[in-house]
N, C-alpha and C positions, 0 to 999 in steps of 0.2 A: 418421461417421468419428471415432475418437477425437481427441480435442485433447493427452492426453499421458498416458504410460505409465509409470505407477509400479512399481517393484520392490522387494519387501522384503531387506536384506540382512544383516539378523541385527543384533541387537546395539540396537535400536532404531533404526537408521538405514534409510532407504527413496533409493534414486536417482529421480529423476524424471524422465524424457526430451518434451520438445517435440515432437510426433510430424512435426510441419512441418520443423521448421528440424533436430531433430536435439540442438538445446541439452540440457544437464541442468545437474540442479542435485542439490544431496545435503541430506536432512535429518536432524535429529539430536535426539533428545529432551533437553528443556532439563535441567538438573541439577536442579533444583526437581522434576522428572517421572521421576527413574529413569535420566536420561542423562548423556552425558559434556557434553551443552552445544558441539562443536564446529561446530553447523551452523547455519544455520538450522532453526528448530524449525515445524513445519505452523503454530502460530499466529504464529509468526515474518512466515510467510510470508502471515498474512492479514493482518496491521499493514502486511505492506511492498505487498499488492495494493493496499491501499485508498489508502495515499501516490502509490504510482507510478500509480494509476490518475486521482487529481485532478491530478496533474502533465501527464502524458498528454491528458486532457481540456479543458486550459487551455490545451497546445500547440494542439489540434485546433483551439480555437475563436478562438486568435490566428489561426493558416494560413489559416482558413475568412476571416477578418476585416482582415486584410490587417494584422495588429499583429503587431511582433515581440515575439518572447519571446526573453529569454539568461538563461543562470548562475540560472534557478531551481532551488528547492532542498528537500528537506522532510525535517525532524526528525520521526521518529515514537517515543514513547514506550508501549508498550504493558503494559497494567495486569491483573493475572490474578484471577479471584478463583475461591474454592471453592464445593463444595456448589449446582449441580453446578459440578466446572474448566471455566472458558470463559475469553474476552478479557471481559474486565467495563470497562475503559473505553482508548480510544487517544489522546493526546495529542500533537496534530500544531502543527509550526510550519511554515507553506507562506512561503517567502521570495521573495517578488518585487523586493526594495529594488533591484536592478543594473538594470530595466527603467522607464523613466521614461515611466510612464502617466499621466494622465488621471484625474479620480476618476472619470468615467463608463466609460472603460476597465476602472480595478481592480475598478468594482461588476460589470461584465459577466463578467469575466474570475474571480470569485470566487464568481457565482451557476454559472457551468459546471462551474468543481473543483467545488463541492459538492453538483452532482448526476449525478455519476460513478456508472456501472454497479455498481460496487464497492459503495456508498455505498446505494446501491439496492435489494441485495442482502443485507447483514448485518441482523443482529435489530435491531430499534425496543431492545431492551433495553439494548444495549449502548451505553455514554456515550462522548461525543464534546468534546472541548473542544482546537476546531480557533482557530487564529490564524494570521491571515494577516500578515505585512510588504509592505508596498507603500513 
């Protein structure tokens, strides 16, 4: 079964539907690529999987561990290079300071973000220069 259905709708923008829930979301080719830059752009949206998925994954592993998580946060900077265009490096700041752990909490809870499905999945090539605040 599909997990979500994209549409091309001219102009370099594509809609993307949730096939579950129904959500969409609209993309938009960055102005560096041919576009007007109003959307998120598909690498856009692999800088913002790979944040929301270590965020994601440090909820799971507090719930599962009986720690709370609040008001985390993550800055993601994403960096492009040519020849071939890909994300060549993403610069993350994952904010925990509102949540008052433990260093053996924050080490637990920082080895989980960082081995996120997402994380998992993108190229060994592409550079990482993640910071965590605790």
């Amino acid at each position: 079964m599909e997990t979500v259905r994209i549409s091309y709708k001219g102009g370099l923008r594509t809609e993307c539907t949730h096939v579950k829930s129904g959500q969409t979301l609209v993309t938009d080719a960055p102005v560096d690529n041919n576009g007007r830059g109003e959307a998120f752009s598909p690498t856009d949206l692999l800088a913002t999987a790979y944040g929301s998925c270590m965020l994601t994954i440090a909820g799971i592993y507090c719930d599962k561990h009986g720690v709370e998580m609040k008001g985390a946060e993550v800055g993601v900077e994403k960096i492009m290079l040519a020849d071939p265009r890909r994300v060549g490096k993403l610069v993350m700041v994952l904010d925990f300071s509102v949540n008052e752990w433990t260093e053996d909490v924050q080490k637990r809870v920082k080895a989980a973000a960082l081995a996120c499905p997402v994380a998992k999945s993108v190229s060994a090539d592409m550079e990482l220069d993640i910071t965590f605040k605790f």
